[in-house]
N, C-alpha and C positions, 0 to 999 in steps of 0.2 A: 212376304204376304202376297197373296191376291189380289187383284184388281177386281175381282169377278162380280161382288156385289155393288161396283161404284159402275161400270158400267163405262169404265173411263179406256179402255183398251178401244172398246168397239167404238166409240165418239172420235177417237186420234186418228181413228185406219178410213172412219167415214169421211172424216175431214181434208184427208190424204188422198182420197180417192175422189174428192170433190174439187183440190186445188189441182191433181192432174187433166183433170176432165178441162177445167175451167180457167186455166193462167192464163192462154192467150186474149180470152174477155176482159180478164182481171187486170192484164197489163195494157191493153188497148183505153179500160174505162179507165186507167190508172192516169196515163197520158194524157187523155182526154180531159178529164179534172184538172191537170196540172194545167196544161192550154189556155182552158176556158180563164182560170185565177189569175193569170197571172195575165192575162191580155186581152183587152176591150179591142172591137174591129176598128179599123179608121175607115175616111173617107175612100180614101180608091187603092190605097196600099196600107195591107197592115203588117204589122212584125210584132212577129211571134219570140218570144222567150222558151224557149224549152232546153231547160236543166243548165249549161252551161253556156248554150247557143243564142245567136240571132241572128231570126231569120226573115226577110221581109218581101213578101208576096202581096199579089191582088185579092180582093178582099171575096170575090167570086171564088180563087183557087180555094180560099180558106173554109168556107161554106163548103163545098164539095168535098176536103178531105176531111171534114166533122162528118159530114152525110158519108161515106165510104167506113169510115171507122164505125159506125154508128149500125150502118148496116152489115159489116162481118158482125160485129159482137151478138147483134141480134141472130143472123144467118147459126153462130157457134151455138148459143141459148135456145135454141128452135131445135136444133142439129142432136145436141145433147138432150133435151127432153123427149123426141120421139125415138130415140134410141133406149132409153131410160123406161118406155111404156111400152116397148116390143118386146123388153126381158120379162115383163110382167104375164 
């Protein structure tokens, strides 16, 4: 049978075409989440849990690589929308 009235082909190839565009955001904001949960900042050094690791820095460095990751992901989501309205 067809697919053709469910409309379900072109949803899969869209959503395919939205996780290539989009994984490095995805796994930066993905990381980002995990970061933020599992670890509150301390007074002057904090450490970080991520995945298997610990890891412990000043609490300044930690702010900065939130702000860095924060602005690629933005920088990728900018980057991919005006490319997105120049097809148009």
């Amino acid at each position: 049978m067809s697919d053709r009235g469910t409309g379900r082909a072109t949803d899969e190839s869209a959503f395919v075409r939205f996780l290539k565009r989009k994984w490095l955001a995805i796994v930066l904001i993905a990381l980002l989440v995990i970061v933020a949960i599992q670890n509150g900042v301390g007074n002057d050094q904090a450490t970080i849990y991520v995945l298997w690791t610990q890891v412990q820095m000043p609490t300044w460095l930690l702010v900065l690589i939130v702000f860095l990751i924060g602005g690629i992901t933005g920088w990728i989501l900018a980057r991919n929308r005006a490319a997105r309205r120049a097809r148009r």
